[in-house]
C-alpha positions as CSV (number, residue, x, y, z in Angstrom):
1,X,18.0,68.8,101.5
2,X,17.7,72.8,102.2
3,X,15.1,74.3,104.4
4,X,13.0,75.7,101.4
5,X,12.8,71.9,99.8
6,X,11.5,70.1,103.0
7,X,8.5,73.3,103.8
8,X,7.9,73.6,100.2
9,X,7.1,69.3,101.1
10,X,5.2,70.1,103.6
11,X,3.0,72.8,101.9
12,X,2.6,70.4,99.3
13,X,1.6,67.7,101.9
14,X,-0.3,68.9,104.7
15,X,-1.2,72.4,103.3
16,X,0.3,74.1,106.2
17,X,0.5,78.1,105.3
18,X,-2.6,79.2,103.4
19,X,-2.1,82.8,102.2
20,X,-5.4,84.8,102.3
21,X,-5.9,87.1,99.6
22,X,-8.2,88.8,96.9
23,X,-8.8,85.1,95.6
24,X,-9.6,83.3,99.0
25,X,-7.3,80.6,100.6
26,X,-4.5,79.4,98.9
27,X,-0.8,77.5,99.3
28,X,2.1,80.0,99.9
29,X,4.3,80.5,97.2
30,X,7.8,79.1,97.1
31,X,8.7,82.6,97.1
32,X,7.0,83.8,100.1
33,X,8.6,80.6,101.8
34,X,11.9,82.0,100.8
35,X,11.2,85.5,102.0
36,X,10.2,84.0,105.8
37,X,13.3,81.5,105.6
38,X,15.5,84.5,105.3
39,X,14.0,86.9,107.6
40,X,14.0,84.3,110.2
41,X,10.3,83.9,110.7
42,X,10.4,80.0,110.6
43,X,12.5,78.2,113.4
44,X,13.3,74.6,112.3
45,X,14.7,72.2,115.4
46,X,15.6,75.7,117.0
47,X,17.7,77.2,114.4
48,X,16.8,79.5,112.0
49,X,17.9,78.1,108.5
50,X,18.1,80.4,105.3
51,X,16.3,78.7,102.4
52,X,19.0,77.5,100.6
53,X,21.1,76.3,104.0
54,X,21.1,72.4,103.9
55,X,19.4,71.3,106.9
56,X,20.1,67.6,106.8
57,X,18.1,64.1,106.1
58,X,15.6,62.9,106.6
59,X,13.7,66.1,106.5
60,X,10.6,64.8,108.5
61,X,12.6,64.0,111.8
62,X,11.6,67.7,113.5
63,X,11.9,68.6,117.1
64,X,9.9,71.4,116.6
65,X,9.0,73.7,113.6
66,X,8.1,77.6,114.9
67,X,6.0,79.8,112.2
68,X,6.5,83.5,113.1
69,X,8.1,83.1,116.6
70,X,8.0,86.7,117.0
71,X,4.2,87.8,116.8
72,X,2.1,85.8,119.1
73,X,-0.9,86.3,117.2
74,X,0.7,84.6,114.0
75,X,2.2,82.2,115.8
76,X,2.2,78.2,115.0
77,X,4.3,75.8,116.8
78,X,4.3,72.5,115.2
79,X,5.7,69.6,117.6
């Protein structure tokens, strides 16, 4: 399963990424979860998977799951 399959689960799931805009709260796109994937602003299990990088199964066995490690006001760590 690749990194992009098991957050786009997630979003889908627990609605974890709301994107404010023009139109309120809504999901992230699958796009915009590409675009962190490969810039490295999401840190699965400590590693820093591209979106299409396979990343293993089962996909809900995280250590830890890091949302823009980088800005500290951004910043979600998921345990």
């Amino acid at each position: 399963m690749t990194a992009l399959e098991v957050l786009k689960i997630l979003r889908d799931d627990f609605h974890i990424g709301p994107n404010i805009d023009d139109k309120g709260k809504r999901p992230v796109s699958n796009k915009q979860l590409e675009r962190w994937l490969d810039s490295g602003a999401i840190i699965i299990n400590g590693s820093k998977p591209k979106a299409r990088e396979d990343i293993g199964e089962p996909h809900w066995k995280f250590s830890s799951l890091v949302f823009f490690p980088k800005n500290p006001d951004k910043r979600i760590t998921i345990l």
